[in-house]
VEXZA-195285 format. One record per residue (C-alpha): residue number from 1; x, z, y. Coordinates in steps of 0.5 Angstrom, whole numbers. Last residue first. Example, Ala and Ser with C-alpha at 12.3 -4.5 7.8 and 13.67 -1.06 7.14 Angstrom:
REM residues 2
r resi->2&xx->27&zz->14&yy->-2
r resi->1&xx->25&zz->16&yy->-9
REM end
This chain:
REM residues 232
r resi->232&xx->170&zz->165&yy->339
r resi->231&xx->167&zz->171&yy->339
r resi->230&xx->171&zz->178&yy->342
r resi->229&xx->166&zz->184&yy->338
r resi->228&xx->171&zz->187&yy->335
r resi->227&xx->178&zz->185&yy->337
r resi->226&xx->182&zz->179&yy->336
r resi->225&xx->188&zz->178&yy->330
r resi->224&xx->194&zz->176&yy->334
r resi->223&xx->196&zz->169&yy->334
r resi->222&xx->203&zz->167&yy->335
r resi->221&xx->203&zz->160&yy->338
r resi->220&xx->207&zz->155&yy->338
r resi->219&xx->206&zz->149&yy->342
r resi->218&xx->200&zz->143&yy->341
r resi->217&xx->198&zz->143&yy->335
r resi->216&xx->196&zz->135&yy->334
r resi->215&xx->188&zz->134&yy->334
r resi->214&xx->182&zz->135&yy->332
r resi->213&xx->183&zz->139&yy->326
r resi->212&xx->177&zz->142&yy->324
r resi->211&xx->175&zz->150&yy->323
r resi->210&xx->169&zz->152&yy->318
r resi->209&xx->170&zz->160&yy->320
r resi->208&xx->165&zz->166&yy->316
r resi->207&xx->166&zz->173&yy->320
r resi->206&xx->166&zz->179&yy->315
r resi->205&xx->163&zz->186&yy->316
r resi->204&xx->156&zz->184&yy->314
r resi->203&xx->156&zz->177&yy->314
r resi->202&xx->159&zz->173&yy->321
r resi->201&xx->157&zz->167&yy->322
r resi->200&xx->161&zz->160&yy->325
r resi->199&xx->161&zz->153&yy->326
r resi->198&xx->165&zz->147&yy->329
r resi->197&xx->171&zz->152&yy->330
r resi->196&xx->176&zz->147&yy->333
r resi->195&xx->182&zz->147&yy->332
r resi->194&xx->188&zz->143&yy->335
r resi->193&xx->194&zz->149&yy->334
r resi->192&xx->193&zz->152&yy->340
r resi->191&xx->185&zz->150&yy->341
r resi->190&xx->184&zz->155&yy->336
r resi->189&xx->188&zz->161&yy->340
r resi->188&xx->184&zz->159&yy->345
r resi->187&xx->177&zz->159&yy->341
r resi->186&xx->178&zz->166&yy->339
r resi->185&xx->178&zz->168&yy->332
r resi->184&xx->171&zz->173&yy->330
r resi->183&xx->172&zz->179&yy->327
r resi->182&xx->175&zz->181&yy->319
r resi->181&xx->177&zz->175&yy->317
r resi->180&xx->175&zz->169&yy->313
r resi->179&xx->177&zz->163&yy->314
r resi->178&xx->175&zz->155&yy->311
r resi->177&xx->179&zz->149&yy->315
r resi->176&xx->178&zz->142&yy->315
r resi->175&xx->180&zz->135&yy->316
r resi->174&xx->179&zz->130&yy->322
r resi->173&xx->185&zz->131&yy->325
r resi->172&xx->190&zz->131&yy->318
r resi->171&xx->191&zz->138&yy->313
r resi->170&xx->197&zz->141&yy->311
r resi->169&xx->200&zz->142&yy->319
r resi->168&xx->193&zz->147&yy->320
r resi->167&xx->193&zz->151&yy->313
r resi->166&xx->202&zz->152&yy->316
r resi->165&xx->200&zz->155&yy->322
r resi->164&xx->193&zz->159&yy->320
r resi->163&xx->197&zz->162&yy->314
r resi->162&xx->202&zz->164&yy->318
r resi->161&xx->198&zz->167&yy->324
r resi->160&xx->192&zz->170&yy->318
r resi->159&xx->198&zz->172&yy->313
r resi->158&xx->201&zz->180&yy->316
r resi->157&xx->195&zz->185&yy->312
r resi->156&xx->190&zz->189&yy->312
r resi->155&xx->184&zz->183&yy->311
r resi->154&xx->187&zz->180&yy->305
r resi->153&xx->187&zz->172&yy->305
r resi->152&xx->181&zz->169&yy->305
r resi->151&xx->183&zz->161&yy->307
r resi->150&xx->181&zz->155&yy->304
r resi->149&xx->184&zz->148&yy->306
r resi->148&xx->181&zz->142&yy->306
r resi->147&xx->182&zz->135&yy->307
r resi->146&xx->189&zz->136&yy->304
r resi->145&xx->195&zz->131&yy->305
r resi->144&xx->196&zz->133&yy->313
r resi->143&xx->203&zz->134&yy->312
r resi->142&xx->206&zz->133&yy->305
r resi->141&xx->206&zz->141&yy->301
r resi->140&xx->211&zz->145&yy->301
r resi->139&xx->208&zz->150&yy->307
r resi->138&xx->201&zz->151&yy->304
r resi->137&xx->204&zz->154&yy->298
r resi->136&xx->210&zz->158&yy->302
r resi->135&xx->204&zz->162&yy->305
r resi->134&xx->199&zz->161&yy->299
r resi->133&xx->205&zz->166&yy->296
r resi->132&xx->206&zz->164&yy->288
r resi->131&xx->203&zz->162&yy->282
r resi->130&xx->201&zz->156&yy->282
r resi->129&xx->192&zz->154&yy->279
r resi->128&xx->191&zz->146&yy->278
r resi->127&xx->184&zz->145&yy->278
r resi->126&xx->182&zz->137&yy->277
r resi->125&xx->182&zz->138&yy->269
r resi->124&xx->176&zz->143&yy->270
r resi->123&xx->173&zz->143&yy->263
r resi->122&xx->170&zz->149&yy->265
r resi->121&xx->173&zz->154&yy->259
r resi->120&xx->179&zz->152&yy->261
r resi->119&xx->179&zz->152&yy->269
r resi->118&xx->175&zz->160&yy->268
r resi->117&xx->182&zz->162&yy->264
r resi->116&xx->187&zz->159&yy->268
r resi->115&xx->184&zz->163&yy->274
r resi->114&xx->183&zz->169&yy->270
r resi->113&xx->191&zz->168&yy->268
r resi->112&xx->193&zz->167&yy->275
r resi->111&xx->190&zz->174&yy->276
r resi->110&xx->193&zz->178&yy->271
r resi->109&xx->200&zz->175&yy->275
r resi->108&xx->197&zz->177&yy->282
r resi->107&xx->200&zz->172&yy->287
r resi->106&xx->195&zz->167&yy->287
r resi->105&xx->194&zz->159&yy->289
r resi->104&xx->189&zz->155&yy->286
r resi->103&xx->190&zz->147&yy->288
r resi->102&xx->183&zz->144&yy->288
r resi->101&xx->184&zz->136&yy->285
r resi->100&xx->178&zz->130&yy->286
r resi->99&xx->173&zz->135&yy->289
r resi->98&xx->167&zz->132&yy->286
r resi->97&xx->161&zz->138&yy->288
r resi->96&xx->164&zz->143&yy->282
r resi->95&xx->171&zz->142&yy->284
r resi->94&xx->169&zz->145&yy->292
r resi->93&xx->166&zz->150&yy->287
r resi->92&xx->170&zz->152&yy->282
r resi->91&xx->176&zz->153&yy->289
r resi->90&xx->171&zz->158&yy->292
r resi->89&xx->169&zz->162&yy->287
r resi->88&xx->178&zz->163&yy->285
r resi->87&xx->176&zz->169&yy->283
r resi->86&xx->183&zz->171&yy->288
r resi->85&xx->184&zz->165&yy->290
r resi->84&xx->189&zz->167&yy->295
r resi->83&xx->190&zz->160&yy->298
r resi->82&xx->184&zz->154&yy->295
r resi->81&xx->188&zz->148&yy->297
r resi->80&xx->182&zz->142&yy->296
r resi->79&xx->184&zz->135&yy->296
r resi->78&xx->177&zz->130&yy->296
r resi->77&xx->175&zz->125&yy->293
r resi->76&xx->167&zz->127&yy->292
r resi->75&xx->166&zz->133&yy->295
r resi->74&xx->158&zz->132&yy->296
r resi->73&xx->155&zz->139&yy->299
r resi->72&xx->154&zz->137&yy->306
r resi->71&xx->160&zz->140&yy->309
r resi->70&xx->156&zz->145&yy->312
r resi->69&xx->151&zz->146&yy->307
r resi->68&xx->157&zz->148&yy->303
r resi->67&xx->159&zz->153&yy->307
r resi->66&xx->152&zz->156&yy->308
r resi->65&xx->152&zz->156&yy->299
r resi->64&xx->158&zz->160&yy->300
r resi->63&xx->155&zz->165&yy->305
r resi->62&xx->149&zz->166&yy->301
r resi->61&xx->153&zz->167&yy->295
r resi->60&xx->158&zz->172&yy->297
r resi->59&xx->165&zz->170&yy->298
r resi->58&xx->169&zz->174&yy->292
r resi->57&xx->172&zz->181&yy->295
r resi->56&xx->178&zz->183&yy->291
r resi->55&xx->181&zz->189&yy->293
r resi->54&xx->181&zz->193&yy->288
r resi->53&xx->180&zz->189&yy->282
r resi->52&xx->174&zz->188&yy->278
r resi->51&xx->177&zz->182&yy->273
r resi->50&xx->172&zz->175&yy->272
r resi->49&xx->168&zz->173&yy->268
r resi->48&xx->164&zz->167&yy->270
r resi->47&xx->157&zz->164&yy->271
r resi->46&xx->155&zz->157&yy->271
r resi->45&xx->148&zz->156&yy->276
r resi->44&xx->151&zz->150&yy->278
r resi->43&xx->157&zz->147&yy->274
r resi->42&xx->155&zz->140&yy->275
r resi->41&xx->155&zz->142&yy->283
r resi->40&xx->152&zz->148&yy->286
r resi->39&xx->152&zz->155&yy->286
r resi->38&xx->157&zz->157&yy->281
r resi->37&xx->156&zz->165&yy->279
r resi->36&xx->161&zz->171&yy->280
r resi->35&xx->163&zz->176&yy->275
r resi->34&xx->166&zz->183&yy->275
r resi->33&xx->163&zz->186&yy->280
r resi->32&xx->165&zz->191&yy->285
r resi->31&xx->159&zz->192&yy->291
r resi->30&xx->162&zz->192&yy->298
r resi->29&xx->167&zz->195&yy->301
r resi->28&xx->171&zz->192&yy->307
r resi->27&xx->179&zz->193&yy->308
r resi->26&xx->181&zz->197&yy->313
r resi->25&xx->184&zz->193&yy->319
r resi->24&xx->190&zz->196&yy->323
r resi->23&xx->190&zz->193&yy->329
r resi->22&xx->193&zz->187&yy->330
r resi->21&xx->197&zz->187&yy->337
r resi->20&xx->196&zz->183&yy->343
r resi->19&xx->187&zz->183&yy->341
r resi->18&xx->188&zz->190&yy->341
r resi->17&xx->188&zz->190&yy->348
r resi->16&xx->182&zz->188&yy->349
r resi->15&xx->179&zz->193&yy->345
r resi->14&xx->183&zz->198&yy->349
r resi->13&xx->176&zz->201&yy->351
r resi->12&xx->173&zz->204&yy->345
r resi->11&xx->171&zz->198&yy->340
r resi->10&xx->177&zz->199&yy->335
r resi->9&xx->178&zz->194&yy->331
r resi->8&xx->174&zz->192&yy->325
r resi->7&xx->180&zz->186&yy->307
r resi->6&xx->191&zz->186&yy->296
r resi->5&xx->198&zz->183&yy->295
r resi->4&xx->193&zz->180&yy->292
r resi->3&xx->186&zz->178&yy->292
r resi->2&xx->182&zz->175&yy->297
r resi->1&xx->177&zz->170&yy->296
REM end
């Protein structure tokens, strides 16, 4: 869920080329609102207010409840990082299905105290909400101590070749990775840093990822943002 700093690539024919350099991403509009509701675990049905921000693009309901479909509902245990939280939707829900602790991470001052705010009045002493950069979060945490790591960063902007590198050392092989991005990620950048893109859907104008690390990463890599139309 994407926030601060603040979310289609040319289809002519220097589509291929845009996968060498990352093109300038608008950020997707959809409806605003200023509440969210959790979908699943203790907290289901519980809805939240959150602030109406620009930029601000919680995961809509049917692709959080396909997520966590895919993870098999029972989160029970397990260490959760939810960068660029934003509402923090996807973090309240992993908590709500027994994540033993999610980390929330957020630039956004006003944003943090929301977040704060939502963990309180749940009760959620399993949430921990840091002010900060999720790059540098990720980056500070004991290599693969996490089992899942949440990624949506902010659609126009330079985080998803860092963020991927540093959400892909914090967790172990066997763990998993949620992003969001605007186009489909290529399969061969993946298997550069051991990922494996085990499912994939694409919602409106947002491809929904669940990557899991099947091995050590093998070379360094920069990743460029692919181009529409490019699949995985």
């Amino acid at each position: 869920m994407a926030s601060s700093p603040s979310k289609r690539a040319p289809k002519d024919g220097a589509a291929r080329h845009a996968a060498v350099k990352k093109p300038k991403n608008p950020v997707p509009k959809g409806p605003s609102s200023n509440e969210i509701r959790i979908i699943g675990g203790q907290w289901r049905r519980t809805r939240l207010k959150v602030l109406d921000k620009p930029g601000l693009r919680p995961t809509p309901d049917r692709v959080r409840e396909t997520l966590f479909n895919w993870l098999g509902q029972d989160l029970s245990g397990w260490r959760c990082v939810d960068a660029f939280a934003g509402t923090g939707v996807l973090g309240l829900e992993a908590a709500s299905r027994g994540a033993a602790h999610v980390l929330m991470v957020e630039q956004d001052a006003v944003l943090v105290r929301d977040l704060q705010d939502n963990a309180t009045r749940l009760k959620a002493s399993m949430v921990s909400v840091q002010r900060g950069d999720a790059v540098s979060a990720l980056g500070r945490l004991p290599a693969g101590s996490v089992d899942l790591v949440f990624l949506d960063p902010p659609f126009d902007g330079p985080w998803f070749d860092p963020a991927l590198k540093a959400a892909t050392r914090a967790v172990p092989v066997g763990g998993w990775i949620y992003l969001e991005a605007p186009v489909a990620w290529p399969a061969d950048a993946l298997a550069t840093l051991g990922l494996s893109c085990e499912r994939h859907l694409k919602a409106g104008a947002v491809h929904a990822h669940l990557l899991q690390r099947v091995s050590p990463e093998s070379a360094p890599i920069s990743i460029a943002i692919p181009a529409e139309g490019d699949t995985p």
